[in-house]
N, C-alpha and C positions, 0 to 999 in steps of 0.2 A: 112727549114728556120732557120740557125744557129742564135744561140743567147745565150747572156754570162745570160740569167737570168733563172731562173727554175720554176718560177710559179707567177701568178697574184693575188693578196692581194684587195680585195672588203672592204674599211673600212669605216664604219658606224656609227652614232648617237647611236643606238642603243633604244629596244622600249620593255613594259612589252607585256604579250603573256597571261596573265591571272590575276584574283585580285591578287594573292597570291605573283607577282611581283611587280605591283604597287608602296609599299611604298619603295622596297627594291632599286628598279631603280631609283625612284627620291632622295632617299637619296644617290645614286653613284654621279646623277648628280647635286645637289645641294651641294656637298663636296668641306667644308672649304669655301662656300661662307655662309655670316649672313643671311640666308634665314627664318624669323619666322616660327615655327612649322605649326601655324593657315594657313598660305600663302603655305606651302606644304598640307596642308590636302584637302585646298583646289583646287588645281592642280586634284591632288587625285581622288578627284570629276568626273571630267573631264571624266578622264580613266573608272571610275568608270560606266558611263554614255553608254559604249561599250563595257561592260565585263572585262575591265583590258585588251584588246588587242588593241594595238596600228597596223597599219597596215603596218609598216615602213619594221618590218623582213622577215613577207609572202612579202612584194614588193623587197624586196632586193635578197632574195630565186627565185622568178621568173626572176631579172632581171640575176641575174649568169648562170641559166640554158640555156636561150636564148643566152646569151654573151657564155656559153662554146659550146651549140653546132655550134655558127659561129666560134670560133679559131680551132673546131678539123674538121671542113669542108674547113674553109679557111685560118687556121695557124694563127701566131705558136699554135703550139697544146699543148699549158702548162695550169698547171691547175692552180682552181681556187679553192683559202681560203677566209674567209668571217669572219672578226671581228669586233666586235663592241668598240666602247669608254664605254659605260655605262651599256650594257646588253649583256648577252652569245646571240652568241658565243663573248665571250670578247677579247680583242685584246692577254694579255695574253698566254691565252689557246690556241688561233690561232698559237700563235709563234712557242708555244713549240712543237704543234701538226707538224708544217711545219718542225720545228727541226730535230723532231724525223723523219719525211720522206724523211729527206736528204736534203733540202731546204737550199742551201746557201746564195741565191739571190735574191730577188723580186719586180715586181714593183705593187705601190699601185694605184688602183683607190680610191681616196675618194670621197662620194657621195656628191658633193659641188662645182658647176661650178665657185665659187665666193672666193673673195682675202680677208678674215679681219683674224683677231684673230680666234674668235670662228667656222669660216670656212677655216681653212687651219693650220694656225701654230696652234693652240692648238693640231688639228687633227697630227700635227708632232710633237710634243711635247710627246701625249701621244702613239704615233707607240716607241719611244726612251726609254717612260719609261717602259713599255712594253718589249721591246727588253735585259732593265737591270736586268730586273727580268727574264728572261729567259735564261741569262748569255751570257759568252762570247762566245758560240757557237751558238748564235742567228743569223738567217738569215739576210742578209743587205737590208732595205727596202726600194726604192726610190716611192717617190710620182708625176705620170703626171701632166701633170700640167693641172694650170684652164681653162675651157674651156667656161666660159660664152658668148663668139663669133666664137663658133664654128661651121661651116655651118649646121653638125650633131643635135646638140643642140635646135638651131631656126630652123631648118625644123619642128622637133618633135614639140613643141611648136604652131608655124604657124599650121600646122594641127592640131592641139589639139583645139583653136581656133575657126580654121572654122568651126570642128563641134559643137562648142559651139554658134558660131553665126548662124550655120542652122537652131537652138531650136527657133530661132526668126521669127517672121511673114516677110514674105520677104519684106511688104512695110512699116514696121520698122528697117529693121535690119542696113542700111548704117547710122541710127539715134542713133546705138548702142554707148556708151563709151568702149573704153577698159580700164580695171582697173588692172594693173601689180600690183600683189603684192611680198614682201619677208618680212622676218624676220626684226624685225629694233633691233637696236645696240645702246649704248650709241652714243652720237656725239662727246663726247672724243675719243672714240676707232672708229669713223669714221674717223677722220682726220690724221689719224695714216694707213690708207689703202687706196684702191684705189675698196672701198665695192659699195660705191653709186655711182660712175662714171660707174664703171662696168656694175652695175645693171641699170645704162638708155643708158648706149649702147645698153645691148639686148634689150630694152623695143623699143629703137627706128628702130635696124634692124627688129625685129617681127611685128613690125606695121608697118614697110616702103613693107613688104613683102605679108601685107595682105593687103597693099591700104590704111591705116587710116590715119589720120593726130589728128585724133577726141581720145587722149591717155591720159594717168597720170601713175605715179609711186608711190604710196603709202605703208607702212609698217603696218605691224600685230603682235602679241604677244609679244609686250612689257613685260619684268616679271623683271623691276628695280623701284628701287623707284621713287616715285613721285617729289623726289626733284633733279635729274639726269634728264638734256634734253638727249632725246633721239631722230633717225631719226622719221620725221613724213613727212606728216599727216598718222593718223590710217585710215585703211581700213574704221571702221565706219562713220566715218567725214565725209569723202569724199562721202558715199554711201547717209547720209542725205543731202550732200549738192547738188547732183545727181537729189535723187527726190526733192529739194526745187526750181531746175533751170528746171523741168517740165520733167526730162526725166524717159519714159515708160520703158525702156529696159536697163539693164550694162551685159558686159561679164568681168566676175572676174578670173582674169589669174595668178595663182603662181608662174611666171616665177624665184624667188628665191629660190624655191624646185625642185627635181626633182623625189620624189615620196610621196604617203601620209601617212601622220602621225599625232598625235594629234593637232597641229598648223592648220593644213587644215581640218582635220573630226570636229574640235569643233567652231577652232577660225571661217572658214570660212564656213563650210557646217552648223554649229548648229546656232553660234552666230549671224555672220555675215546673214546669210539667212533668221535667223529667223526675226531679223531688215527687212531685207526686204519686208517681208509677212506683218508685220505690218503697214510700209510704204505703201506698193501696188507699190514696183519698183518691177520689172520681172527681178531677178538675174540670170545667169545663168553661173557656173562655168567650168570652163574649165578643162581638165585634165592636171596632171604633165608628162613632157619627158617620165618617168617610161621606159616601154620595147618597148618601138615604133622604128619599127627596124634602122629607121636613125643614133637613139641616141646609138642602142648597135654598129651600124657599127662604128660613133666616137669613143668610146670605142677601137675598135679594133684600129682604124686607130692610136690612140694617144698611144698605146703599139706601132704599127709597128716605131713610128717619134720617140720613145725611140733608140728602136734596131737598127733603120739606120738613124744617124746622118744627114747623106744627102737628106733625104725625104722630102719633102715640109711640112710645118706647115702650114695646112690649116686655116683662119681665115676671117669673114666679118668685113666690117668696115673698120674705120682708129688706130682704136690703135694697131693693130697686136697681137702675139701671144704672151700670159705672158712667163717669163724664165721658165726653169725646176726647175731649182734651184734656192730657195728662198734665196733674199738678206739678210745679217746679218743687223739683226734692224727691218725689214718688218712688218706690220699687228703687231703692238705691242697691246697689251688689254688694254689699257690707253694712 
C-alpha cells in the first residue's frame, strides 16, 4: 500500500501520571491565561483525589496498540508516535524523536471528533509550534479530519449505550433519558465554530440509532468565569430537573470525549453521581469511543481517505464530511 507519508502522529491533551505532575501539567495548561493560583490548587484537588493520575495517557497508550496492530495486519503498516499538548510525551519531543528516525511526513490523529478552537485549531496551532522548535528539519504534519458523524464514531457510542441501558430494570429502561454530554466552551468562541451544531448531529444520529426520541444535549466542566456565558445547561441542572419531573432512571453519555480523563473520573463519575445518590435518580454512565474496535477501524479508514484521494468519505447524516483542510479564519477562540 504506497503512500507519500511515513508515520501516524496520535495527538493528545495530555494528563499528570502521578502527584509529582499535577501542578507541573496544570500550570503548562493554564499558560498565559489569568487563572488565580486559589482556582488552580483547587483543580489540583481533583487529581489529587486519584493519585495525581489522570486516565487520559494509559487510554491513549492502549488505543495506539490496538490501532498499530490493525495497520500492520491490514496496512499501511506505518508507525505510530504519540504526543501530547500539555504532558510528556510532549509534542515537542515527539517531533524531534520522529526527526531523528527519519520521519519527513505525517498524518495526525487528534483525539477530538469536534470543530472549535480548543478542539482543533489550538491542537494545530500547537503541532506548528512544536514543529519551530524542532527546526527546519521537522516532519510535515497533516491533521484527519473531524469525525463527529462518522459511522465508526456512533456505532462505538450506540454500543457503549446499550450496555449502559442494560444496567437498567427492563420495565424501566425505554423510561430511561439519554443525557449527551461534552465539554462546554464560551458562547463567544461558540459562534465562531460549528462546536454545538456538530455535537447535536451526533447526539441526534446516536439516539436515532438506538430508537429514542426521549434525548438532551448538555455541557460539563465549565473552568471560565462567572461573568462570561458560557454553552449550557450543566450536566447538574439538567440531572435535578430529571429527578424533579419523576424520572427513576438517566444514561449519562460523553459523546464529546472519546476517552477518560479528569472531566469524566471527577466532573461526571464523582460530582455528577454523587448528585445523584443524594437525589435517588439511578445514573448510569456510559462509556467513551476509547478502543472499541469500530472506532479504531475509523481510525484506519480516515488515514486510508488521506492516502486515496478517491476513496469515499464515509459520513451519517446531512452535513457530510468536514474538509481536511481547515479554512483560513475557522474555529477562532473569540
Amino acid at each position: 500500500m504506497a503512500t507519500a507519508y511515513d508515520a501516524i502522529l496520535v495527538v493528545s491533551f495530555g494528563g499528570p501520571e502521578g502527584m509529582d505532575d499535577v501542578m507541573p501539567f496544570l500550570e503548562n495548561v493554564l499558560r498565559g491565561r489569568n487563572v488565580p493560583r486559589e482556582r488552580m490548587l483547587g483543580v489540583a484537588k481533583h487529581y489529587e483525589m486519584f493519585g495525581g493520575v489522570s486516565p487520559i495517557n494509559g487510554q491513549n497508550r492502549e488505543l495506539i496498540a490496538a490501532l498499530q496492530r490493525l495497520l500492520e495486519t491490514q496496512g499501511p503498516p506505518l508507525p505510530i508516535y504519540f504526543g501530547n499538548r500539555n504532558w510528556h510525551p510532549l509534542l515537542a519531543d515527539t517531533l524531534a524523536k520522529m526527526r531523528d528516525d527519519g520521519v519527513k511526513s505525517a498524518l495526525a490523529f487528534v483525539t477530538s471528533a469536534y470543530s472549535s478552537y480548543s478542539s482543533c485549531r489550538q491542537y494545530l496551532e500547537d503541532i506548528e509550534r512544536a514543529r519551530a522548535s524542532v527546526g527546519v528539519d521537522a516532519p510535515i504534519v497533516e491533521k484527519l479530519r473531524a469525525f463527529y458523524n462518522h459511522p465508526g464514531f456512533i456505532e462505538a457510542n450506540v454500543a457503549n449505550i446499550r450496555d449502559a441501558l442494560a444496567q437498567i430494570p427492563e420495565e424501566r429502561r425505554t423510561a430511561a433519558p439519554l443525557v449527551f454530554t461534552a465539554h462546554s466552551i464560551p458562547e463567544l468562541m461558540a459562534k465562531g465554530c460549528d462546536y454545538e451544531v456538530q455535537l447535536r448531529e451526533t447526539s441526534k444520529l446516536v439516539a436515532a440509532a438506538i430508537g429514542s426520541d426521549n434525548w438532551q444535549l448538555v455541557f460539563q466542566s465549565r473552568s471560565g468565569s462567572p461573568a462570561q456565558p458560557w454553552l449550557g445547561p450543566d450536566v447538574c441542572d439538567s440531572l435535578r430537573e430529571l429527578h424533579a419531573a419523576g424520572r427513576e432512571d438517566v444514561v449519562v453519555a460523553p459523546i464529546g470525549f472519546i476517552s477518560d480523563h479528569m472531566e469524566i473520573i471527577y466532573d461526571l463519575d464523582t460530582e455528577a453521581m454523587g448528585l445523584c445518590r443524594e437525589l435517588g435518580l439511578n445514573m448510569i454512565r456510559a462509556g467513551t469511543a476509547g478502543n472499541h474496535p469500530a472506532f479504531i477501524q475509523m481510525i484506519r479508514e480516515l488515514i486510508l481517505e488521506r492516502i486515496d484521494p478517491a476513496m469515499p468519505r464515509r459520513t451519517l447524516g446531512t452535513m457530510g464530511p468536514r474538509e481536511s483542510v481547515c479554512q483560513t479564519g475557522c474555529c477562532s477562540p473569540r
